[in-house]
ROKOL-675446 format. One record per atom (N, C-alpha, C, O): residue number from 1; atom name; x, y, z. Coordinates in Angstrom, 3 decimals. Layout:
 seq atom       c1       c2       c3
 NUM   CA        X        Y        Z
...
This chain:
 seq atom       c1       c2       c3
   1    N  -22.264   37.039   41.329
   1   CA  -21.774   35.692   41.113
   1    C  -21.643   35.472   39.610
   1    O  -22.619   35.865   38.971
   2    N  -20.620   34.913   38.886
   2   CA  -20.175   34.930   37.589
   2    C  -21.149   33.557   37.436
   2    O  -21.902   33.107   38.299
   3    N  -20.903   33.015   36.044
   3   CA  -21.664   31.971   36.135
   3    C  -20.324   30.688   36.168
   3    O  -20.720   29.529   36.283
   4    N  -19.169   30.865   36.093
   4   CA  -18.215   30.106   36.424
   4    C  -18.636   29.783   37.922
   4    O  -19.337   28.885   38.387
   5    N  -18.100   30.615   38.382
   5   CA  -18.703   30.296   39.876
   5    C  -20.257   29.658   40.498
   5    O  -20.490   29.232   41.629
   6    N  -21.007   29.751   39.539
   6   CA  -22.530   29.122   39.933
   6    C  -22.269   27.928   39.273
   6    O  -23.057   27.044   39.607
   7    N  -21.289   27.533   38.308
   7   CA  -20.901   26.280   37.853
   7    C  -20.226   25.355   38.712
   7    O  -20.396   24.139   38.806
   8    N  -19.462   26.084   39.304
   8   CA  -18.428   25.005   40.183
   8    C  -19.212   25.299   41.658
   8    O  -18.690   24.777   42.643
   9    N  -20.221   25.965   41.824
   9   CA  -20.867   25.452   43.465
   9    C  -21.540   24.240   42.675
   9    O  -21.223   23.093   42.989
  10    N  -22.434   24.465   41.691
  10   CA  -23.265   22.997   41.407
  10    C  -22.574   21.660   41.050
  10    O  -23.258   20.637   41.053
  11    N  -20.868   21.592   40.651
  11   CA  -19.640   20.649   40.680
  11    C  -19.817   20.314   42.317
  11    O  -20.189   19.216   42.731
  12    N  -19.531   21.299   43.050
  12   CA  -19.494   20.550   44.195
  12    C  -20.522   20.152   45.017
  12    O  -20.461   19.381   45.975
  13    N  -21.370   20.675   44.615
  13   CA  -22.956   19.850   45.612
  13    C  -23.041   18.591   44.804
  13    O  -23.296   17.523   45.359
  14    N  -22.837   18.676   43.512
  14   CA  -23.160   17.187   42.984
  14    C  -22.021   16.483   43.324
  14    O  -22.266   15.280   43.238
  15    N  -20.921   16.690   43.659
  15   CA  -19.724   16.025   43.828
  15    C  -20.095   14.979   45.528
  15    O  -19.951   13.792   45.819
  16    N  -20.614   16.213   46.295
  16   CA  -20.731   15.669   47.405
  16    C  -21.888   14.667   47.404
  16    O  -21.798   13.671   48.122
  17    N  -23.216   14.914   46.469
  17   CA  -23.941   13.706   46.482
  17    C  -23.050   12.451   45.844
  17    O  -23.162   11.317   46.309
  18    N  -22.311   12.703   44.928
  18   CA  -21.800   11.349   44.421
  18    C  -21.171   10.536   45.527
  18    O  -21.434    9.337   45.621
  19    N  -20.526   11.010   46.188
  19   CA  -19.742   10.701   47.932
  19    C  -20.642   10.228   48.589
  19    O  -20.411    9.148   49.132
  20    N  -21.882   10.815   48.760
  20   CA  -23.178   10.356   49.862
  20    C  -23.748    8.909   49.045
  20    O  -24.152    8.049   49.828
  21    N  -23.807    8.625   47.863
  21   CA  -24.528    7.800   47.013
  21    C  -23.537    6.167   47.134
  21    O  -24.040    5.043   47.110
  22    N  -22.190    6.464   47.252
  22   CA  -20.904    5.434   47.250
  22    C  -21.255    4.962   48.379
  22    O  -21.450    3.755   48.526
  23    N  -21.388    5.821   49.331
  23   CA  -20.944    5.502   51.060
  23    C  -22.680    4.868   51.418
  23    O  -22.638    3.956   52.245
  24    N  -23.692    5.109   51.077
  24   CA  -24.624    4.688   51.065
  24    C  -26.013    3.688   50.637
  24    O  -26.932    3.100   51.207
  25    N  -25.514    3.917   49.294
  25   CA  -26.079    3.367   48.306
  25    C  -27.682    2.839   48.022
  25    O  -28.164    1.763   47.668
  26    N  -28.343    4.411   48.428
  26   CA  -29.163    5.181   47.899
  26    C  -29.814    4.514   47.122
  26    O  -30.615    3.580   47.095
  27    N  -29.181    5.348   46.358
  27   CA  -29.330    4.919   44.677
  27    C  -28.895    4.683   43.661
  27    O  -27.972    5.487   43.538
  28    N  -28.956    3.918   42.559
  28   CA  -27.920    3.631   41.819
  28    C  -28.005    4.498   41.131
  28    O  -29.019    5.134   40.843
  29    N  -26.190    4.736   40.521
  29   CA  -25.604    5.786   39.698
  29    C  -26.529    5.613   38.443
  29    O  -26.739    4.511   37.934
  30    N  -26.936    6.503   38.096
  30   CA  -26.902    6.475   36.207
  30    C  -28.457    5.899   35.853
  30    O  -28.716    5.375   34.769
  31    N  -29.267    6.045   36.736
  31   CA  -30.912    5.958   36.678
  31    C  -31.691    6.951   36.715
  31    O  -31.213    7.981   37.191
  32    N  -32.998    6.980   36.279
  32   CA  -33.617    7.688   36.610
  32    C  -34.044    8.764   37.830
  32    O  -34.195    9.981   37.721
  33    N  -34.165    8.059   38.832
  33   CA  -34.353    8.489   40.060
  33    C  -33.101    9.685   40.422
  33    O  -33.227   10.854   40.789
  34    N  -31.642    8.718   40.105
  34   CA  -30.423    9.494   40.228
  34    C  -30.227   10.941   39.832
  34    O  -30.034   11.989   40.449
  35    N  -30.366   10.550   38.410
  35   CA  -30.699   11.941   37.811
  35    C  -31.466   13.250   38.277
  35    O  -31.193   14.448   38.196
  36    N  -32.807   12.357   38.930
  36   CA  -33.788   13.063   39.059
  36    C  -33.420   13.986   40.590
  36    O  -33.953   15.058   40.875
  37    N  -32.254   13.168   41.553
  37   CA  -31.956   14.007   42.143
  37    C  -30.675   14.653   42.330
  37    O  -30.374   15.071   43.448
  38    N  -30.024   14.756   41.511
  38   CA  -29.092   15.832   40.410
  38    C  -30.135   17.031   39.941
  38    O  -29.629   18.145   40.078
  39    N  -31.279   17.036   39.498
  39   CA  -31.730   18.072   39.206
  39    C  -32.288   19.222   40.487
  39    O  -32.161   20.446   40.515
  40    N  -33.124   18.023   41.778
  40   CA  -33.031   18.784   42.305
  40    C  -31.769   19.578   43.502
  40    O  -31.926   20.538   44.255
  41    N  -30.817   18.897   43.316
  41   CA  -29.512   19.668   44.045
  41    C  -29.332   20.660   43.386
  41    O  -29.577   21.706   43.987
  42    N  -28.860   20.790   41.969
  42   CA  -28.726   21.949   41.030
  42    C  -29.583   22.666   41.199
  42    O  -29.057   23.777   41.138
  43    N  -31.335   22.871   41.510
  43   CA  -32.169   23.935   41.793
  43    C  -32.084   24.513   43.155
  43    O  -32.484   25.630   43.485
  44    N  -31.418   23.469   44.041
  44   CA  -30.583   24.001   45.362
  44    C  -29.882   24.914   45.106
  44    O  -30.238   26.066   45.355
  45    N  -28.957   24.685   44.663
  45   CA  -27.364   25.465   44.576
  45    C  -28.618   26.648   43.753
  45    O  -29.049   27.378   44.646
  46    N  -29.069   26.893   42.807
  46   CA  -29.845   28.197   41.849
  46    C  -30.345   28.705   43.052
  46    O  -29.565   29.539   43.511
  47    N  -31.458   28.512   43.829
  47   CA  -31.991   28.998   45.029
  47    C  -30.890   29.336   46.343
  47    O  -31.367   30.170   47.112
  48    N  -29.847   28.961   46.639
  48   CA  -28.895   29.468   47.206
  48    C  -28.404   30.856   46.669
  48    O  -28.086   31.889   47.260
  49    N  -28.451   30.529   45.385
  49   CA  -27.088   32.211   44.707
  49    C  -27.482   32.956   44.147
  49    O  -26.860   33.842   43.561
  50    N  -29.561   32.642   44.222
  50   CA  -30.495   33.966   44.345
  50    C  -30.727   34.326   45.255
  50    O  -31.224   35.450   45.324
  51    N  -30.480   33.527   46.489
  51   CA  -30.893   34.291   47.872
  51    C  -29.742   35.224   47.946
  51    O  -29.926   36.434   48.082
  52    N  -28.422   34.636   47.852
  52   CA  -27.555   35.589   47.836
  52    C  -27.154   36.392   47.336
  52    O  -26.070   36.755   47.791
  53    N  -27.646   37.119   46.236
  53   CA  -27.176   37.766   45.143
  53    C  -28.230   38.821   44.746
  53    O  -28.131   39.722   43.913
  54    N  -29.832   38.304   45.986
  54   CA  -30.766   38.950   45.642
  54    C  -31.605   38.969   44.234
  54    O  -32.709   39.501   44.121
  55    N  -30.921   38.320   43.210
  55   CA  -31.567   37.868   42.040
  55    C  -32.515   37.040   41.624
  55    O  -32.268   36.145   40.816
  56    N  -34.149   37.322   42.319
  56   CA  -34.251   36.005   41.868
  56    C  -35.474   36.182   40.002
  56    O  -35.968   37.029   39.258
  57    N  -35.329   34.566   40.205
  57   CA  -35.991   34.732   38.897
  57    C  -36.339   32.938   39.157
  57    O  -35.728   32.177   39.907
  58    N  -37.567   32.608   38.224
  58   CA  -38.481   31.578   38.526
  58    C  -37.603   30.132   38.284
  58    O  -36.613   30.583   37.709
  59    N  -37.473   29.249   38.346
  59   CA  -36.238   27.676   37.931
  59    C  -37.527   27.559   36.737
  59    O  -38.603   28.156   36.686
  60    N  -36.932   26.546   35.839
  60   CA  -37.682   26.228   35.040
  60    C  -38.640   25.065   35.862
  60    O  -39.850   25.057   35.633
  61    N  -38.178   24.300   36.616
  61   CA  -38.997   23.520   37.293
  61    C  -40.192   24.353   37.883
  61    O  -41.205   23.700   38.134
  62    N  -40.210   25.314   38.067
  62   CA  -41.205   26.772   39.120
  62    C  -42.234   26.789   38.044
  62    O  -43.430   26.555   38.221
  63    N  -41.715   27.059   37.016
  63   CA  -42.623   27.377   35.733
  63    C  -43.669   26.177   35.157
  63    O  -43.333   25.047   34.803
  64    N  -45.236   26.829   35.166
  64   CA  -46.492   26.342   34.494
  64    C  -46.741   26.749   32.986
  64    O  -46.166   27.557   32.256
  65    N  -47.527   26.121   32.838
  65   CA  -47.962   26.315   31.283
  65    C  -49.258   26.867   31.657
  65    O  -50.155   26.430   30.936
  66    N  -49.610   27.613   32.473
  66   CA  -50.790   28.277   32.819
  66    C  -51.264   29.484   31.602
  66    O  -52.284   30.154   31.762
């Protein structure tokens, strides 16, 4: 997977939350919370195209200061 392509799956998972957020209204655009789940869709889509690609490696969210 190029990283163009790991770019535009995470365009469209966030695309489709923006669609789920209009039609629902969740949560409001452009807050905290919002954001906060933008980050975790994007660690979706990362955990998707390591399962597939067999690559994995830790999200920064995974990572301790241990």
């Amino acid at each position: 997977m190029t990283n163009g392509e790991l770019e535009s799956a995470i365009r469209r998972a966030l695309n489709i939350f923006d669609d789920w957020v209009e039609v629902t209204g969740f949560v409001t655009k452009h807050t905290s919370y919002y954001y906060e789940f933008q980050s975790l869709i994007e660690d979706a889509v990362h955990c998707g195209a390591q399962q597939a690609t067999g690559d994995f490696k830790k999200l920064e969210s995974e990572r301790t200061d241990d």
